[in-house]
Structure formats: structure tokens, C-alpha cells
C-alpha positions as a Markdown table, in Angstrom:
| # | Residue | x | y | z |
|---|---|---|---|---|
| 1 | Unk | 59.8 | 74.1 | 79.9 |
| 2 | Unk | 63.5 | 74.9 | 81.2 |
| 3 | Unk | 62.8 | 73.1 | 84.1 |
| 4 | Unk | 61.8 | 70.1 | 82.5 |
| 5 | Unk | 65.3 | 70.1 | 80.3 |
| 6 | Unk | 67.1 | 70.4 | 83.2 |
| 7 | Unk | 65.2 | 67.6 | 84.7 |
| 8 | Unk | 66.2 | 65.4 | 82.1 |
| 9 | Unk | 69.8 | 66.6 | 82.2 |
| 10 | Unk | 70.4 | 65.7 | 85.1 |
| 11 | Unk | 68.6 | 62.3 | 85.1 |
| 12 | Unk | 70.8 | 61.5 | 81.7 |
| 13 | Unk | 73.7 | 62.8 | 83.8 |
| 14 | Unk | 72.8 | 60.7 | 87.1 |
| 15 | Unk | 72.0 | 57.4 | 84.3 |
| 16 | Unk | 75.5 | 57.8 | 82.4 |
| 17 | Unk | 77.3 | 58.1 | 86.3 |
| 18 | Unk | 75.6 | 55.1 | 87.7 |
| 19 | Unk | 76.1 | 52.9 | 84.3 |
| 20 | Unk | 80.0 | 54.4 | 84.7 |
| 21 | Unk | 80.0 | 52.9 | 88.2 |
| 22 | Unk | 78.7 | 49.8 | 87.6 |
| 23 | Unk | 80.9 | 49.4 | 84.9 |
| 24 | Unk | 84.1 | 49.5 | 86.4 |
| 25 | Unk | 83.1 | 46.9 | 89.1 |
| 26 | Unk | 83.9 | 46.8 | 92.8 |
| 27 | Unk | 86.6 | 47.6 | 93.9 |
| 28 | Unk | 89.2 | 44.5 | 94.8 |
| 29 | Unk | 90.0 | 44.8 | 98.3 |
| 30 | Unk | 90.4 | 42.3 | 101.6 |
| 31 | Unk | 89.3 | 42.4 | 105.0 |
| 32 | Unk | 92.0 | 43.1 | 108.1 |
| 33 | Unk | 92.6 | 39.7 | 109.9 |
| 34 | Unk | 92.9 | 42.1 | 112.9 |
| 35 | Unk | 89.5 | 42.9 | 115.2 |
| 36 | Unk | 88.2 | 46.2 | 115.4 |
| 37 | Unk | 88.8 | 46.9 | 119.0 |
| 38 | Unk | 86.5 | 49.3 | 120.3 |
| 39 | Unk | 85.7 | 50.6 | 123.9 |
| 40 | Unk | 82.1 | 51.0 | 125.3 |
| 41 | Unk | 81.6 | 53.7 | 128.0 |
| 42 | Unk | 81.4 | 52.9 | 131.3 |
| 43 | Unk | 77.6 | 53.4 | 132.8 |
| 44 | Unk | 77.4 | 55.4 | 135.4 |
């Protein structure tokens, strides 16, 4: 029985985080104009 109480906890818990989350939205942001410059490894 406790461990179906603490299944629901934490499902109640995870539920109230994820409507928390999608609540305050995305975050506002922008890409870099700049490339991501990356270098590949030389086969040998």
C-alpha cells in the first residue's frame, strides 16, 4: 500500500512540474549569426 502512495506522489509531483514548465513558456532566446565551426579528424 505504501508503495502505491508513493507512486502517486510522485506522479502528482512529476504532473504539477511539467504543468509548472509548460506554463512559464519557452524561454526567449536567438540563434548566433556566427557558424559553429568544428573540425573533423583527419583519417588515417
Amino acid at each position: 500500500m505504501r508503495a502505491l502512495i508513493a507512486a502517486a506522489t510522485g506522479l502528482a509531483l512529476a504532473l504539477a512540474l511539467v504543468l509548472t514548465i509548460s506554463a512559464l513558456g519557452a524561454p526567449t532566446g536567438e540563434t548566433s549569426p556566427k557558424p559553429l565551426l568544428t573540425t573533423v579528424p583527419a583519417h588515417p
